[in-house]
N, C-alpha and C positions, 0 to 999 in steps of 0.2 A: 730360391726355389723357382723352378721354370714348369711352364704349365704345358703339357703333351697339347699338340695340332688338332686332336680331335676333342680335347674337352674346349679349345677354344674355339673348336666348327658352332659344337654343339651348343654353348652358350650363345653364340652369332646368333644360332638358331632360334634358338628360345627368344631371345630378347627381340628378333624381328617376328617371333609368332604373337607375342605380346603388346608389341607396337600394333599389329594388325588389329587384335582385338582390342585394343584403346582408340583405334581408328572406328572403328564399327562401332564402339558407347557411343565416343563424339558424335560421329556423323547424325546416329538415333537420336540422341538427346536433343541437336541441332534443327534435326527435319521434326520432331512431335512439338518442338518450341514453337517453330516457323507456322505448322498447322495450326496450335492452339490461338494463336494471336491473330492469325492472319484469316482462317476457316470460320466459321460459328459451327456450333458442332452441330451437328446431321447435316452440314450444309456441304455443298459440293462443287467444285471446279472442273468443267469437263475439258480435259486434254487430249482426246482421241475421238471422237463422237463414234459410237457404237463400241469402243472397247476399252478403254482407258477413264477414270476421272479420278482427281483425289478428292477423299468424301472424309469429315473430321465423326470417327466414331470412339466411344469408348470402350474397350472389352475389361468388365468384369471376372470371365471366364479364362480357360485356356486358350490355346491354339486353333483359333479358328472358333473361337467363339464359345467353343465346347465347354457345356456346364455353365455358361454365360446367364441362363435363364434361372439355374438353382438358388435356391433363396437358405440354402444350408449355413450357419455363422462358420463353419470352420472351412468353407472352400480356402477363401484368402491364403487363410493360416496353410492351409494343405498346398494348393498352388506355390506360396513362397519357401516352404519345404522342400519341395521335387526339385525347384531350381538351383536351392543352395547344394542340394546332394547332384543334380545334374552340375552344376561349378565344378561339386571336390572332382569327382568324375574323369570330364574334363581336363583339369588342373593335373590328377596325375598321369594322364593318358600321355598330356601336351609334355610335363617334365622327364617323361621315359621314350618320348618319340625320340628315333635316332635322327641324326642330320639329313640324312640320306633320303627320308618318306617326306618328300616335302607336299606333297598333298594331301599325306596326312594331318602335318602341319598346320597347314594354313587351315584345312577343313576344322580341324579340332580349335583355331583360334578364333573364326568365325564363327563358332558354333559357341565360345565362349565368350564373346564379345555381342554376342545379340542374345545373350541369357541372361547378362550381365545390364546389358538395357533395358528390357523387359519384366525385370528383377529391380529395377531403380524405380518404374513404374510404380509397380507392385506395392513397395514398400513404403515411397511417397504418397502415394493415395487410394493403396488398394483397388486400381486399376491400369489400365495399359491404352495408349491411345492406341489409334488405329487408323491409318488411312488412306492406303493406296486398293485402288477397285477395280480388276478387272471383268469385265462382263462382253457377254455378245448377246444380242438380244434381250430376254429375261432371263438367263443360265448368266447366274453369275459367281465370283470366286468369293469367297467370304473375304471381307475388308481386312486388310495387314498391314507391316511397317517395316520401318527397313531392320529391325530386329529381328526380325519374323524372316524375312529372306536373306540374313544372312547364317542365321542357324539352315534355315532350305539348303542354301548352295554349298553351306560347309560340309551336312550329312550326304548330301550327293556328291562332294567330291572323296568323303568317307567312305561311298559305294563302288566310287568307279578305282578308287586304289587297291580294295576289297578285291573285286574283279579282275581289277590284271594284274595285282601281284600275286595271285592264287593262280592264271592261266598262265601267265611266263613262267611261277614255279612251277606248274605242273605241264609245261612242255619240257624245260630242261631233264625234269625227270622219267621219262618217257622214253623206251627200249626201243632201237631202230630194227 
């Protein structure tokens, strides 16, 4: 039995959208290790003076903190819910992308590979480290991880194939 050129693009595919997202637990898992051992927690290293420090926080909350401060018993429970339904999500978005949307791709793997961290958190300790801080002055970005920016970068490059595969299609389609 011989397998058609395009199931085996599209397995390539998958299997390097996969590696990515196991690239991104690693990496997470690696840097919240590094901080918890190496940080004290609230304590902070400045790496940019005025804009930059890594600061070792914990978020109980969502993204960005949000709901952080709720003292409800079933946040946890509801946070690690949204993520496993954001996973399936995810998982079949990533196993129906064709070969060809590779920024969809890798968006959708990034985005599952920092869900999928932030998700170990969760489930380990009902919490999520936290600690990259940008700021200028007192305006500053709420404390994240690299889990955290790579669901960012995956949804914006989700945006921007959004955007031009909607305006390249709708120029070809377009009466001269």
């Amino acid at each position: 039995m011989f397998l058609d050129q395009n199931h085996v693009t599209r397995n390539s595919a998958r299997a390097l959208y996969l590696l990515i997202a196991f690239g991104v637990v690693l990496l997470d898992r690696w840097s919240k290790h590094m901080v918890e051992q190496h940080i004290a927690l609230y304590a902070h290293i400045q790496i940019i003076p005025g804009f930059f420090r890594l600061t070792h926080t914990e978020n109980t909350g969502a993204a960005f903190s949000l709901f952080a401060d709720s003292t409800a018993p079933w946040k946890t429970g509801l946070l690690i819910a949204f993520s496993v339904i954001a996973l399936v999500v995810v998982s079949i978005l990533l196993w129906k992308n064709h070969h060809a949307q590779v920024a969809t791709g890798v968006g959708l793997a990034l985005i599952m590979g920092g869900a999928l961290g932030n998700l170990w958190d969760r489930l380990a300790r009902g919490r999520v480290v936290d600690f990259l801080l940008l700021y200028v002055k007192r305006y500053q970005w709420p404390v994240f991880n690299l889990a955290d920016s790579a669901i960012v970068v995956g949804a914006g490059l989700l945006v921007l194939e959004i955007l031009f595969h909607k305006s390249s299609a709708g120029e070809g389609s377009r009466p001269n």
